[in-house]
C-alpha positions in Angstrom: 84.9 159.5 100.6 84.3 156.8 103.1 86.0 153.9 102.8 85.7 149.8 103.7 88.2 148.5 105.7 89.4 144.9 104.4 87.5 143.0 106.9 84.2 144.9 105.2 85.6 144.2 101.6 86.1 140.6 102.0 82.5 140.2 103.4 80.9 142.4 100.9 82.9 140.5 97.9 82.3 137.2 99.2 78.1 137.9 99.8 78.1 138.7 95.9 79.7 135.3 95.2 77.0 133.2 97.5 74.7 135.4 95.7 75.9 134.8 92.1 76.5 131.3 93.1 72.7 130.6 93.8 71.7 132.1 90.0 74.8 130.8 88.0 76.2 127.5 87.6 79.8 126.6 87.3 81.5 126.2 84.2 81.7 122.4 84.3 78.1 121.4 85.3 76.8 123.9 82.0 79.4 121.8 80.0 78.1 118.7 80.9 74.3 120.0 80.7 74.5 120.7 77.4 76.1 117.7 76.3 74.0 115.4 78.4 71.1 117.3 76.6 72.1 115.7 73.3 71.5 112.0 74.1 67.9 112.6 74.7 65.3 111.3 72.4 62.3 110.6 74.5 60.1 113.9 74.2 59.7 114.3 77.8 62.9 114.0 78.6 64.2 117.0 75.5 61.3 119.2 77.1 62.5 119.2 80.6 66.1 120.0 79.6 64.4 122.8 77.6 62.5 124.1 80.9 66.1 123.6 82.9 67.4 125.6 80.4 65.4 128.6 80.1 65.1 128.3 84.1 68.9 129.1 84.2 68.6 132.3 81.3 65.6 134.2 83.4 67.4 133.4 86.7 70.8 134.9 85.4 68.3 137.3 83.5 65.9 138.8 86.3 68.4 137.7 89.0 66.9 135.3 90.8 67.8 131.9 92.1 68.1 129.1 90.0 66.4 126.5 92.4 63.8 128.2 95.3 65.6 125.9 97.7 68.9 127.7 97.9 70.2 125.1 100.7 72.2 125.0 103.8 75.5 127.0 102.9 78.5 125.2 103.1 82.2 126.8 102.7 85.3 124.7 102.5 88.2 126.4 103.0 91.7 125.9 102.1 94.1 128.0 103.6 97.6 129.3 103.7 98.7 129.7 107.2 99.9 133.2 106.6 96.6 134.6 105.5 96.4 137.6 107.1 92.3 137.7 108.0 92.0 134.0 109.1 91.6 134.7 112.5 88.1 136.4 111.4 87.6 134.5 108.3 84.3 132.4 110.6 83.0 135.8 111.1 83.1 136.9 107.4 81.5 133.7 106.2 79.1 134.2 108.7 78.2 138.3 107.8 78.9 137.4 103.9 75.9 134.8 104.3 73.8 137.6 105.9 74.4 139.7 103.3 73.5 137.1 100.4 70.6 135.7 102.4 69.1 139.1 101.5 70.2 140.1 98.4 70.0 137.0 96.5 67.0 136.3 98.2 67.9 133.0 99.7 65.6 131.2 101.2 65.5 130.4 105.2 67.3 127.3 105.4 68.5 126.7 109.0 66.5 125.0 111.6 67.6 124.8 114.7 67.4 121.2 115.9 65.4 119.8 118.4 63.4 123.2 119.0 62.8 123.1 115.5 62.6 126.9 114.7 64.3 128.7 111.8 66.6 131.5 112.6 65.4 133.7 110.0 68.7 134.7 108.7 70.7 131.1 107.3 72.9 131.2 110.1 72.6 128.6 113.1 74.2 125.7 115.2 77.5 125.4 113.7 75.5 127.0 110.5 77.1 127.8 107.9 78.7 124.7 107.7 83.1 125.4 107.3 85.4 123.0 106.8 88.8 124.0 107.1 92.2 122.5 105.5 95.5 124.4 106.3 97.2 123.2 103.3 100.4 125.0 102.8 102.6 128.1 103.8 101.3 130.7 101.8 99.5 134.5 102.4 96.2 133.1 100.0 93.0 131.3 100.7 90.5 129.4 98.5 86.9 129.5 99.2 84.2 126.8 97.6 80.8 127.4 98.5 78.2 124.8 98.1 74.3 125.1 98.7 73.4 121.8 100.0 69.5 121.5 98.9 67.6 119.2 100.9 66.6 116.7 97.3 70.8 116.6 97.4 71.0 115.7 100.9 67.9 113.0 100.9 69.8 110.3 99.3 73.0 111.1 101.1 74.2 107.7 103.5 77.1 106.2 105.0 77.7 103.1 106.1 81.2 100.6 107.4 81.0 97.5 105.4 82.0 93.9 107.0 85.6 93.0 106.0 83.9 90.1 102.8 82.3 92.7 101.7 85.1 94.6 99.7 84.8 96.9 96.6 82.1 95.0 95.5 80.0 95.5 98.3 80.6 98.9 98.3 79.5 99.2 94.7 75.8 97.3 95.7 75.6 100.0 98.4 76.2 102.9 96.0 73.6 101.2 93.7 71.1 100.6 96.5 71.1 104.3 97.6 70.8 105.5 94.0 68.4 103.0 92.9 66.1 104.0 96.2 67.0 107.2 96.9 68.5 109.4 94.1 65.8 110.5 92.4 64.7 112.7 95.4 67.9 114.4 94.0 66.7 116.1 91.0 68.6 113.9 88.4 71.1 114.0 86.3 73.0 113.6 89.1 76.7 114.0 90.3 77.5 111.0 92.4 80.6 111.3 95.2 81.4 108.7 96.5 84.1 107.8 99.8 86.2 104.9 100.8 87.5 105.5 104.4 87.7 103.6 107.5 84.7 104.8 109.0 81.0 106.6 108.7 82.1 109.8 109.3 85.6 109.9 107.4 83.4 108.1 104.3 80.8 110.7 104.3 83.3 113.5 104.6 85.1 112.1 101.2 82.1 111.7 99.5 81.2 115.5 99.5 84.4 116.1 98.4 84.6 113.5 96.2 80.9 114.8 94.5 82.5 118.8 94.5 85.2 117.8 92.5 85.3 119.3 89.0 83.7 117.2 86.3 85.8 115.6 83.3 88.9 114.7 85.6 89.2 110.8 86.8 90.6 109.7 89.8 94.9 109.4 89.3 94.7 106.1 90.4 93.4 103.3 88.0 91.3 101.0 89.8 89.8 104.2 91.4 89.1 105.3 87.7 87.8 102.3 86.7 85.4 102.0 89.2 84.1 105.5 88.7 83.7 104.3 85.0 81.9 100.9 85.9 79.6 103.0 88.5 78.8 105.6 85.9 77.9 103.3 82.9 75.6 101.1 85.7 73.9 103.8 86.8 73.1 105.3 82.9 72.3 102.1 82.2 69.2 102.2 84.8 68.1 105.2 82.6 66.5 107.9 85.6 66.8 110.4 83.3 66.3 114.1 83.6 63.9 115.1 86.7 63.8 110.9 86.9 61.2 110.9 84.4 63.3 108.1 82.2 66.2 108.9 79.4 69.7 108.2 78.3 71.4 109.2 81.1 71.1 109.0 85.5 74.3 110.8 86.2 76.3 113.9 85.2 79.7 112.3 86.7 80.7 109.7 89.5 83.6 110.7 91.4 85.5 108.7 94.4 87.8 109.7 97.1 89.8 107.4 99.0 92.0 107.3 102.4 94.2 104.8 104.1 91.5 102.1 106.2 91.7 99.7 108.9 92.1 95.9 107.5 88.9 94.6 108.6 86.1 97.5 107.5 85.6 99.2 104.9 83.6 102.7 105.1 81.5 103.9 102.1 79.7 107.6 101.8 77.1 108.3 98.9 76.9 112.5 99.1 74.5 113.3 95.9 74.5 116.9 94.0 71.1 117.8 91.7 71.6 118.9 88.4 71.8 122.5 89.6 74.8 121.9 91.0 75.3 125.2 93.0 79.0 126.0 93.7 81.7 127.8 93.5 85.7 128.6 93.8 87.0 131.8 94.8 90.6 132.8 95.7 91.8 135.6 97.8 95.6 136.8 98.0 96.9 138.7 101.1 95.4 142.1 99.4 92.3 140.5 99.0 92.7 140.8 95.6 90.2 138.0 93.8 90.3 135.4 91.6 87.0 133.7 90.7 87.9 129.9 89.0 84.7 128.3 88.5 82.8 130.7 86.7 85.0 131.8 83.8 84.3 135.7 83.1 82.2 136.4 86.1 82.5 139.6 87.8 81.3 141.1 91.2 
């Protein structure tokens, strides 16, 4: 009986998790659906949450993507410097994004720029999109995949704020971009939101910042309460689901922070839809898997 060699494993498990990733959502953004789905009132806004609802039972049901834009895919990679395959782990993204691209279907997301023509197959300049954090000494590695839509990535900015401006400015720039550009993101939304010491360091927190799971604050306190005063600001403006009005803008606001230069002060808004499409998975040096954002899902 033929069989895979681990290289061929790896790529073949991780396709099926793009794949299930683009017709299931995490555990956390259901959680927060369904109780989000309670505050309505307004008609309107109960009947869209019903059509989001029974859009994610026939795309687990017949298999097929939640959202026909199944985005750019982006993998963020936290690794053990002892994994065995991480000298080929950009090659099995690469091949495991192939593979989904077809099965799933996914749609044909990457453009090459300034020729503008799609490569037909999701992969591109510097396509998928890895970012990679060496984080300790072990054999395992932890895999989040994200499919960035293009409503998620409309309202996303970044900007390095005069040194008067302060915390306060950076809260009138999250509002601005929400109030101007969020509902291009398919509310209720999931807000991240970075504090750095430039554009690009901003923007960078701010994705991680809006991937981070849902119900846990930021340890610090200010931090936390400014993620509270955000959140209740931006409810307050009432977008609603689909931004056709109702109780609530925003599943979650989340911020990151790093150490900045005295004098700015960088701020990045990264925006995720309601079908927040992501997913952990975690390998050990067997390739063994563990899959910690969908509890109960199977391969």
């Amino acid at each position: 009986m033929f069989k895979l060699d681990k290289k061929e494993m790896m790529i073949q498990t991780l396709g099926k998790f793009v794949d299930m990733t683009s017709k299931e959502l995490p555990d956390d953004v259901m959680e927060k659906l369904i109780e989000l789905r309670r505050y309505e009132e307004k008609p309107l806004a109960k009947a869209i949450y019903d059509v989001m609802f029974d859009n994610m039972e026939k795309a687990k049901k017949l298999s097929r993507p939640t959202c026909q834009d199944t985005g750019v895919i982006q993998y963020f990679v936290r690794t053990g410097a002892k994994f065995p395959y991480l000298g080929q782990l950009r090659e099995i993204l690469k091949q495991a994004t192939i593979n989904a691209t077809k099965s799933a279907p996914l749609r044909l997301n990457a453009v090459e720029p300034f020729d503008e023509v799609n490569t037909g197959t999701n992969l591109g300049t510097d396509i998928p999109y890895i970012v990679w954090d060496v984080v300790d000494d072990s054999s395992n590695v932890e895999i989040e995949i994200y499919q960035a839509g293009g409503g998620c990535s409309l309202p996303g900015r970044s900007i390095v704020l005069p040194p008067l401006a302060g915390y306060e400015g950076a809260i009138e720039f999250v509002f601005d971009t929400i109030v101007n550009w969020g509902i291009n993101a398919c509310p209720p939304l999931i807000v991240g939101i970075g504090i750095g010491t430039c554009a690009n360091s901003s923007a960078s927190l701010s994705k991680k910042a809006m991937l981070r799971p849902m119900g846990n604050s930021h340890p610090h306190p200010k931090a936390a309460a400014m993620e509270k005063k955000i959140e209740d600001g931006l409810n307050a403006i009432g977008l609603g689901p689909q931004g056709v009005s109702g109780a609530k803008s925003v599943m979650a606001v989340h911020i990151e922070g790093m150490a900045h230069h005295p004098s700015v002060l960088g701020v990045g808004v990264t925006v995720g839809c309601w079908a927040n499409r992501h997913g952990i998975i975690q390998f050990d040096e067997h390739l063994n898997y563990k899959i910690t954002s969908h509890k109960g899902a199977k391969l």
